[in-house]
C-alpha atoms as one frame of an Amber mdcrd trajectory, in Angstrom:
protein
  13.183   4.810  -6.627  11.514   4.947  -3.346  12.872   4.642   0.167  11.444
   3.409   3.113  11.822   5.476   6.306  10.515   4.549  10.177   9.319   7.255
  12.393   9.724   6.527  15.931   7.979   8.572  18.684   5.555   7.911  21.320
   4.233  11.521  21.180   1.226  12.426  18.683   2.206  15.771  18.114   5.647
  14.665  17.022   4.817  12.021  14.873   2.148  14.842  13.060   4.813  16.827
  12.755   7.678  14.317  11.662   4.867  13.146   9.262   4.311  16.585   8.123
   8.088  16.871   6.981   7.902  13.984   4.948   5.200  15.176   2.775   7.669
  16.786   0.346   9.116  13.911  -0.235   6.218  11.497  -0.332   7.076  10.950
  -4.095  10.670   9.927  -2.385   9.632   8.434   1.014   7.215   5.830   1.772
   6.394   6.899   5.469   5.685   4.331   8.492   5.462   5.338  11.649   5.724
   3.322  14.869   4.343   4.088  18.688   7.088   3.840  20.963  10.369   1.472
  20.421   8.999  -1.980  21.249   6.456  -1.004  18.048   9.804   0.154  16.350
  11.104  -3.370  16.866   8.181  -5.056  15.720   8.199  -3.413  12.445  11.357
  -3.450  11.600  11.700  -7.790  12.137   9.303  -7.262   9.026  10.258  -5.584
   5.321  13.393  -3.597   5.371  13.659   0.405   6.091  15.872   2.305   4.251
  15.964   4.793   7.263  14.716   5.825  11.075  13.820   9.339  12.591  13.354
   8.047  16.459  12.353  10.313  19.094  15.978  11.026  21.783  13.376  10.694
  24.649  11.192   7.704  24.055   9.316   6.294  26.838  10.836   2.719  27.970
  13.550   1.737  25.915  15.257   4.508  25.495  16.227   5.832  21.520  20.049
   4.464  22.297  18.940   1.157  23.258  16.842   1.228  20.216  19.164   1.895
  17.878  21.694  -0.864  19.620  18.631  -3.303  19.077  18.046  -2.168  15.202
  21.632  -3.005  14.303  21.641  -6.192  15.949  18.546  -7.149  13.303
């Protein structure tokens, strides 16, 4: 079985990097990856994640108010 995990950063080098971690695991992890939380939020109203890996210093909405927002879906 397969999980589904979200990677949330608005920097390119971490998201190559986050990516990069997950390739292990790709036989484990199906990998998305979103630009920034208001992306985040937008792709997570869709098919469910089994997991999120967000960035502590996101750009706008912060990682905390992310993950406030992502249990209130």
């Amino acid at each position: 079985m397969s999980g589904r995990v979200l990677l949330v950063t608005d920097d390119a080098g971490a998201q190559r990097a986050l990516r990069a971690a997950f390739t292990p695991l790709q036989g484990e992890w199906e990998v998305a990856a979103a630009r920034g939380a208001a992306d985040a939020l937008r792709r997570l109203d869709g098919p469910g994640f089994d997991a999120l890996v967000a960035d502590a210093q996101l750009a706008g909405v912060g990682c905390a108010e992310l993950l406030i927002e992502t249990r209130r879906l």
